[in-house]
N, C-alpha and C positions, 0 to 999 in steps of 0.2 A: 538278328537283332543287334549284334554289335556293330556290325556296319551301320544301322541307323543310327546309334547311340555315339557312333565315332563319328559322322556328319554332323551331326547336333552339334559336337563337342566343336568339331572345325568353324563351323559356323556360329557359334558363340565366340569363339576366336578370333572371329572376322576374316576367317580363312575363305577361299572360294568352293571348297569343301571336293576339293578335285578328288581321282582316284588315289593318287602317291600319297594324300596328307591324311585319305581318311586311312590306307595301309601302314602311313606311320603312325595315328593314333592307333591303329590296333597292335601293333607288335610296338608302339611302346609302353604297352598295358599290359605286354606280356603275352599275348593272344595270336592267334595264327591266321592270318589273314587269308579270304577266300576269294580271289580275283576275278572268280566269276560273279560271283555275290556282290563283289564291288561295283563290277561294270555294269551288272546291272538297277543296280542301283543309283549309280550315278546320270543312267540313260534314264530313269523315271524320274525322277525330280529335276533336269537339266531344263532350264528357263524359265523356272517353278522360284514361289517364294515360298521359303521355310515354313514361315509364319502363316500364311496361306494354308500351305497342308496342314499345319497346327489347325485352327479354326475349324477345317473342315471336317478334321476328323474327331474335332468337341462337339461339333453338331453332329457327330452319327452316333456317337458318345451317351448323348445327352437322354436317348431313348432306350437306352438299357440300363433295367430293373440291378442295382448295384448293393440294393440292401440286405441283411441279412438276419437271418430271426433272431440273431441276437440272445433271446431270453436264456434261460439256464445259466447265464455264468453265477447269477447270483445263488443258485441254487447249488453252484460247485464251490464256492466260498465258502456258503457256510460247510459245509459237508467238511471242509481244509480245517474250518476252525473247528466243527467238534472232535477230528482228529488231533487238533493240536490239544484241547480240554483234555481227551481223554491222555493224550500222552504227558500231560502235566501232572495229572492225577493220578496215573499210575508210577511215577517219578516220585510221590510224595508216600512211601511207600516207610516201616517204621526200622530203625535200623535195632539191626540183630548182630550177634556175634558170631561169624562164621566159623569160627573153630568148635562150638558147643560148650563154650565156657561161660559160669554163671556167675560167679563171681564177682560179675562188674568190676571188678583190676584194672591195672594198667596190663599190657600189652607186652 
C-alpha cells in the first residue's frame, strides 16, 4: 500500500512516478522501501493514466454495500449520560465530619 500511496504522492507532484521517486517518497516518510513491490508496481500502471485507474476502480467501488447499521449509538449515549446523572448524584452526597466530632467548631 505504500508504494501506491507514494505514486499517488509522485504523481500529484507531477513527477513521472518512476521507481527511484516513488523509493524516495518512501524512505522519505521514514518507511523501508521494497523494490520488488516497487517494480512491480511500476510495471502495472506503466502507459496507464492515474486517473484512469482512479475511475475504474469507483466503478467496481460503487457496487459494494458500504453502510453500516449504524443504530445503537444513541442507545450508548444515553446509557454515558445516566452514568454521568448517577455520578453527579452520588457527588452531591451531605458533608460530615470525619473525625466524629459534633460540635460543629472550627477545625
Amino acid at each position: 500500500m505504500q508504494e501506491i500511496a507514494a505514486l499517488l504522492l509522485c504523481k500529484l507532484g507531477g513527477k513521472s512516478g518512476s521507481a527511484d521517486e516513488i523509493k524516495a517518497v518512501i524512505e522519505a516518510a521514514g518507511g523501508e522501501a521494497d523494490a520488488d513491490q516497487i517494480s512491480k508496481l511500476v510495471g502495472d500502471v506503466e502507459g496507464k493514466d492515474v486517473n484512469e485507474l482512479l475511475a475504474e476502480g469507483m466503478d467496481k467501488l460503487k457496487d459494494v454495500p458500504m453502510g453500516g447499521g449504524g443504530g445503537g449509538g444513541d442507545a450508548a449515549a444515553e446509557e454515558e449520560e445516566k452514568e454521568e446523572e448517577e455520578e453527579e448524584e452520588a457527588g452531591d452526597a451531605p458533608v460530615v465530619d470525619m473525625f466524629g466530632a459534633d460540635d460543629g467548631g472550627d477545625y
